[in-house]
C-alpha positions, 0 to 999 in steps of 0.5 A: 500500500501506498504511504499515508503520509506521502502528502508530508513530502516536499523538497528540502531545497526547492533548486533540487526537486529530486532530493525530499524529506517528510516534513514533520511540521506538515503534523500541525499538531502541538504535541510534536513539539513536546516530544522528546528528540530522540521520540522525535527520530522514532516517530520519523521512521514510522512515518517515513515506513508508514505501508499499514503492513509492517508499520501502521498508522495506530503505530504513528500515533502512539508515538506522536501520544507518546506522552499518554503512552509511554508507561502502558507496555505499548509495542511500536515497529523501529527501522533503523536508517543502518547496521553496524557489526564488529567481527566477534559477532559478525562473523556469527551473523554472516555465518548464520546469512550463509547457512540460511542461503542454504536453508533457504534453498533446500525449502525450495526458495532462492537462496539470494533473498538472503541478503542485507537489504539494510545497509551494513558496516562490519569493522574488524576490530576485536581480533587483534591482542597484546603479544607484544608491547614495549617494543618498537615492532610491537604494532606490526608483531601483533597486526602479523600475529592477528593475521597468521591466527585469524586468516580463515576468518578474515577470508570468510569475511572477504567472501562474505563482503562480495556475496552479499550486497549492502555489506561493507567490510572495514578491514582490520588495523583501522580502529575501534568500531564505534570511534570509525562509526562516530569519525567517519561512518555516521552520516547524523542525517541520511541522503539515500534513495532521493530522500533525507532522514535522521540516520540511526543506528543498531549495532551487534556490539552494546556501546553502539549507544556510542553515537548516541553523542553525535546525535544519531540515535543508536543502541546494541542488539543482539546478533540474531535480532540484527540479522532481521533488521539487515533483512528488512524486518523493523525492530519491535520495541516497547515505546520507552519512557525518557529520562531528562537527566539536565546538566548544569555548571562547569568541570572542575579544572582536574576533571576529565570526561572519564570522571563525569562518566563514572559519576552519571554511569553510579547516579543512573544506576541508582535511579533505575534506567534500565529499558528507558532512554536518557536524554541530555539537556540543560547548559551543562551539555553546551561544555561537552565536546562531542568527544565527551558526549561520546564517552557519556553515551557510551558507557549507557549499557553501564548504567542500564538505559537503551539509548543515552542521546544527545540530540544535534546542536551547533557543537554537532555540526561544527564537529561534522566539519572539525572531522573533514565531512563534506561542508555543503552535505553538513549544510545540508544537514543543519537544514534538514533538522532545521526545517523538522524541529530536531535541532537543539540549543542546549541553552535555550530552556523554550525548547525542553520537551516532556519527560517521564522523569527529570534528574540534575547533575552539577558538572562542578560536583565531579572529581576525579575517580575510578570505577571497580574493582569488579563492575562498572557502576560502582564508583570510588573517588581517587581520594578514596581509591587506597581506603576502599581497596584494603576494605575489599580485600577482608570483605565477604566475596562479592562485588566489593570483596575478596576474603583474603584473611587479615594476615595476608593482606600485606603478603609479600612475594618476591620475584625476578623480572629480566635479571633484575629482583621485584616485589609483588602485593595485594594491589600491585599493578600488573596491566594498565591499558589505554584501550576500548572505545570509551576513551580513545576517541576523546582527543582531551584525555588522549592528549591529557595523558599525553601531556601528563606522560611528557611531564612524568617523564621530564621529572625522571618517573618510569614505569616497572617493566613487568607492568604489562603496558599498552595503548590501543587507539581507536582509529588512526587520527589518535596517532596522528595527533599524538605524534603530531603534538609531540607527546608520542615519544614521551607515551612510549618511554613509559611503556604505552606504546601503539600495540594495534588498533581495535578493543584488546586489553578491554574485551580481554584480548590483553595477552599473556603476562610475563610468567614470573608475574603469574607464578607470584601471583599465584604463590602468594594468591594475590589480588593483583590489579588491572587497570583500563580506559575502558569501560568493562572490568567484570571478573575474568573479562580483563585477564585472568590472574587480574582478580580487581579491575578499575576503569579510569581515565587515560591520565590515571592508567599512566599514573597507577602505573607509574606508582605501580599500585592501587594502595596510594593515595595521590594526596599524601603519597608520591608516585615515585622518586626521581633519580635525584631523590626528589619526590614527585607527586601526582599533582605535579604533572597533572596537565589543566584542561585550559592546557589540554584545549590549547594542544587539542585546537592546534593539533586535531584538525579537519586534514587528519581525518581526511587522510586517514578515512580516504584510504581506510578500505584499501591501506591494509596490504594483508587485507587486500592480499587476501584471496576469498571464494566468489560463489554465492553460496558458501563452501564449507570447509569441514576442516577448518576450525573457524568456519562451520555450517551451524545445526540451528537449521537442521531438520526445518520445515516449512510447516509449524510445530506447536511448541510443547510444554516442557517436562521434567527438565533438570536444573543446569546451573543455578546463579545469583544476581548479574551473572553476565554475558561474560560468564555465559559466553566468555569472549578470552583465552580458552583454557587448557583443560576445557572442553574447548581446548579438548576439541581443539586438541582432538582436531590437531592443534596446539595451544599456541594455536587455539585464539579467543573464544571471540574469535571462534565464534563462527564455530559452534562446536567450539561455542558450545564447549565454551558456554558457561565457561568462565573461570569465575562462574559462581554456581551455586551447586559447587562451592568454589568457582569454576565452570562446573555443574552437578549431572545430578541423575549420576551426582557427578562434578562436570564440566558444563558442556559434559553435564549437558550432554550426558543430559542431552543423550539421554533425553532430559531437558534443562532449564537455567534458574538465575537472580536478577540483571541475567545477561548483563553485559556485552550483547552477545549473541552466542549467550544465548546460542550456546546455552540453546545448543546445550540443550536448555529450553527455558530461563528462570531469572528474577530480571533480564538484561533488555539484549539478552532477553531479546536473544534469548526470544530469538533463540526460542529459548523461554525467559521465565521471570519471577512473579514480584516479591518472589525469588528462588529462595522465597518459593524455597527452590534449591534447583535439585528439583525437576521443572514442568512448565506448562506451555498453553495452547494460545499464548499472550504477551507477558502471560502468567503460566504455571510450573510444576516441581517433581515434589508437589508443589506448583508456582508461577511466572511470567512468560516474558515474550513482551509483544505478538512478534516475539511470541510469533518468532518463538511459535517458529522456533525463533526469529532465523527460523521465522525469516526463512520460512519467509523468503523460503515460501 
């Protein structure tokens, strides 16, 4: 059908008749006006997509009352304007494109449908880890390294870039995925297909809200669910409340965008964000470069928001420019959002929208501070960083203890490093890692820590050489202007050398420690310390040995190093002593912002950013030289190790099966509160004696040979192996850590993937029984593949992480949730039960349903498939199986 709305079309320049917009003003209705922006973009789509099909004209108006129904649970279709993909979970999805090409073609269908029909980027980013640093070869040791590992991947990539259209490879050793996105791929106001519209945004990694700074409003989803989007499918989503969280005043002059982030990331956290959107307003957000905005937006799955916007203002679009975009498109642009009412003046208080809930923050109230030692909400002012992590050590094990006894606090272990004698203690510093997308795109903490580097070093301040030391920056703008402002030399004298450019230390890519550090550590089972710019430090993600993990700015990763611990207290204690026996403390190289904005105008120009982004496709020789099969359906290699056609679609028909009520199912694993992506699917090394490592053995390599478990996501016999196979997995059947269960038919102790199949082989289904925020984490997708292939049919969590739960729908796995006031222990389950749930013939969003225990006893919960298209999606087994049988019939 033709689009409702065709009568708000009209040409933005009248000069160009062929280049249109829907005029959102043509509305005449006073309640767009009082729309949030980021509600505004939302309504735009509707309109734009309106076909009374897969958007209706109810959908456009329950946006436009947003309002009235912000708070009743009222589903809206989204399609964003674009994807975006970084390889650890590309890889997955264009495995899963190419084994639906061959579902699609054994049901009958032309396997070609399968093909992006929105537009995608994949950027090759999360490969490449820290072998090598402290040398001055160690960028191109480790990019060599990347290469020689993950050659099989990168030319499945490269097949996948020619046989699929609308799909746009950015090699690797170009940068960060979402500093590309923000620098180069975001287009803030789309000119595609004769029409202008807001650019938006999902992604399969969950700081895609980075761009959320720029104005284009964009969150994580899952992999599944993004491979529908590539397929033309909107997303379905309940229409969010927004949170206006207003800033006021000005940064104290020590303050960086780190510390401001770290502060909204704990205050949000206790508001309770989680499945809303954040909107900024107020003056305080005319202070913030974009760069800050980016770093504040980024960390929004931190504190629990889908989407933490900032919508477009003059900052913007002088930022469009300051980054070599095209000046006449950037016009283009301001009038664009001009002319529909999406441009902001933070000052202007007239144009404030509604909100659902409105929260300040004085920007003149930050200081300086970290987050950790094991999630990223929980804040410690620096002042406090010393008194806090002694108090962890003693402290029950938790989120803010180790329960290391009281005598062992000041254990000492001596140790040689190169010939030369050290010590290592509770607290030392064993990684510092200026890594991850959070902080390097932002040019005042780069050239912050540049400049503090220069001034540590002029003092005669060193870094310990068995401090694993790295810089990671997320394009290469950031060592163009580092090296240009001179402070690149004074970065590598401490150690913080360029090592690649993608996510390393902060997705755990953050390779080996010397063996000497990990043997003391694990002498004297210390509680050694990692430090990053990044914006993830839950436990094992970081590295292994590292058990206290803080996320900091750049500048304090250069100065816990220096000090080489995390017992200091800046105020009183001096990082080091000089040669000349002069103490030198913290305050005495610490760079002002006034100092840091001076280099940033100069250094950090339009030009650099030109150079760098018109070769970006073509600068890798490795890439380039790459040689990829041109079929149109993929060739599996039963050899490879990397690459395997994946059994979620064996057996497919066209017609529908009637799901099933689940019988006596056994209990897996049994968790508490915020077990994480990570800990469900880990994304670091795979440990020797796993049943990964068994596989990998059995298929002829070595461990040197066996990468990442992110890195070997486009293998599900290694993913399954590797589900629930973190190191630190608590499991309340065991007591101690470890990636263990109970195969409670034998009372066996076993691995998680041997339980599951012994489970598996003799028919039992399996359910996961969790405690609140179940998922948290990175928008993985093989967390809830994994536990689908181990044969667990269903979830029990008192509360879901918004991305998970998503996945988990389009798994057909089921997400139970917990009836309010009601938990595991409340209804006195222990999990050695056996669980029947109860699955009704006709099913409704969010309904209750009963489960009954093998004792007697009978309670219930709801069924969380929140909209008629999820429960369509589980009808069909999940949501890959729906799109197939769509384009198959």
């Amino acid at each position: 059908m033709s689009n409702p709305f065709v009568r708000f079309v009209e040409p933005l320049d009248p000069k160009q008749p062929q280049k249109k917009f829907f005029n959102l003003s043509k509305l005449e209705d006073v309640r767009y006006a009082r729309l949030p922006f980021s509600i505004r973009i939302l309504l735009e789509a509707a309109i734009r997509n309106c076909d009374e099909f897969l958007v209706k004209k109810g959908d456009v108006e329950n946006i436009l009352n947003w309002k009235v129904m912000q708070c009743k649970n009222v589903e809206v279709p989204f399609k964003p304007a674009r994807v975006i993909l970084q390889d650890f979970t590309g890889v997955p999805a264009v495995v899963d494109f190419a084994a639906m090409r061959d579902a699609v073609k054994n049901l009958g269908g032309d396997p070609e449908k399968i093909n992006p029909i929105c537009p995608a980027d994949l950027v090759i980013d999360h490969s490449i880890q820290v072998d090598f640093n402290r040398q001055s070869d160690s960028l191109q040791k480790n990019q060599d390294l990347e290469f020689e590992r993950n050659k099989e991947r990168f030319e499945f990539l490269k097949w996948g870039s020619q046989a699929f259209r609308n799909l746009r490879i950015i090699p690797p050793g170009s940068g960060i995925i979402h500093q590309v996105n923000l620098e180069y791929l975001a287009r803030v106001v789309m000119d595609q297909d004769g029409y202008y519209y807001p650019d938006s945004v999902v992604g399969t990694d969950s700081h895609t809200t980075m761009i959320d700074g720029l104005g284009v409003l964009g969150w994580g989803v899952g992999g599944i669910e993004a491979e529908a989007v590539m397929l033309g499918q909107p997303i379905s989503m309940v229409l969010p409340e927004v949170v206006g969280y207003k800033l006021v005043g000005n940064p104290q002059p020590l303050v960086t965008s780190t510390d401001i982030v770290l502060t909204i990331t704990k205050h949000l956290r206790q508001v309770g964000v989680v499945g809303k959107f954040v909107e900024f307003f107020g003056p305080g957000v005319a202070q913030l470069s974009i760069a800050d905005r980016a770093t504040i937006a980024n960390m929004c799955p931190e504190y629990g928001a889908t989407a933490a916007y900032f919508p477009v203002d003059d900052i913007s679009i002088g930022y469009l420019i300051q980054t070599g975009r095209d000046k006449e498109k950037v016009m283009c642009t301001k009038r664009y959002l001009e002319a529909v009412g999406m441009l902001r003046d933070f000052n202007n208080s007239s144009q404030d929208p509604d909100f659902t809930q409105v929260v300040e923050l004085d920007l003149h109230t930050v200081v300086p501070c970290c987050s950790g030692p094991k999630r990223p909400q929980d804040k410690v002012a620096v002042s406090d960083m010393k008194k806090d992590f002694e108090s962890c050590l003693g402290a029950k094990q938790g989120f803010k203890g180790f329960q290391i006894a009281p005598d062992r606090h000041n254990s000492i272990v001596k140790f040689n490093f190169e010939g030369r004698n050290f010590e290592l203690t509770h607290g030392s510093v064993v990684i510092a890692a200026i890594t991850s997308c959070t902080n390097t795109s932002n040019p005042s903490v780069m050239l912050g820590a540049g400049l503090l580097a220069k001034k540590a070093v002029e003092a005669g301040l060193t870094v310990k050489p068995y401090i694993k030391t790295s810089l990671s920056p997320g394009s290469g703008v950031v060592t163009y202007y580092l090296r240009e402002s001179g402070v690149m030399r004074y970065l590598s004298q401490l150690g913080f050398d360029v090592v690649g450019y993608g996510c390393m230390t902060c997705i755990g890519n953050s390779g080996p420690l010397p063996e000497s550090v990990v043997e003391a550590i694990t002498q004297g089972d210390l509680v050694a310390v990692g430090v990053l710019s990044g914006n993830r430090n839950f436990e094992g993600r970081v590295h292994p040995n590292t058990r206290a993990n803080y996320l900091a700015s750049p500048l304090l990763v250069i100065a816990y190093a220096i000090a080489g611990t995390i017992r200091i207290d800046f105020e009183k204690d001096p990082l080091g002593i000089n040669a000349s026996g002069k103490k030198i403390f913290l305050k005495d190289i610490w760079p002002t912002r006034n100092d840091i904005q001076a280099v940033e105008h100069q250094f950090v120009i339009p030009a650099m950013f030109k150079e760098v982004y018109e070769k970006i496709e073509t600068v890798n020789k490795a890439w380039n030289a790459l040689e990829a099969p041109t079929d149109k359906l993929y060739t599996w290699n039963p050899k490879s190790t990397y690459i395997k056609s994946p059994p979620f679609f064996d057996g497919l028909t066209l017609a529908l099966q009637t799901p099933k009520t689940i019988e006596d199912a056994y209990v897996l694993l049994s968790f508490g509160d915020s077990v994480t992506t990570d800990h469900i699917s880990p994304a670091g090394n795979i440990a020797r004696n796993s049943p990964a490592a068994r596989y990998l053995t059995s298929r002829g390599l070595t461990p040197r040979e066996f990468n990442s478990y992110g890195s070997r996501r486009g293998n599900d016999a290694v993913m399954a192996r590797g589900t629930f196979a973190n190191i630190r997995l608590v499991n309340k059947f065991i007591d101690k850590q470890g990636p263990q269960t109970i195969h409670f038919p034998s009372g066996e102790i076993l691995d998680v993937f041997d339980a599951a199949e012994r489970y598996k082989q003799a028919g039992h289904p399996l359910i996961v029984l969790a405690g609140k925020e179940y998922g948290a984490g990175s928008s993985r997708d093989w967390a809830a593949k994994g536990p689908f292939l181990l044969g667990v049919k269903a979830v029990l969590a008192e509360s879901y992480e918004r991305i998970h739960r998503s996945n988990l729908v389009g798994m057909g796995v089921i997400p139970l949730q917990y009836l309010p006031g009601e938990d595991a222990g409340t209804l006195g389950l222990t999990g050695r039960e056996r669980y029947t749930i109860i699955i009704p013939e006709k099913l409704k969003p969010q309904m209750n349903i009963p489960i009954k225990l093998d004792t007697g006893k009978t309670f219930h919960a709801i069924m969380r498939f929140d909209t008629d298209v999820e429960l369509t999606y589980f009808h069909n087994g999940g949501i890959l199986n729906y799109m197939i049988r769509k384009m198959a019939s």
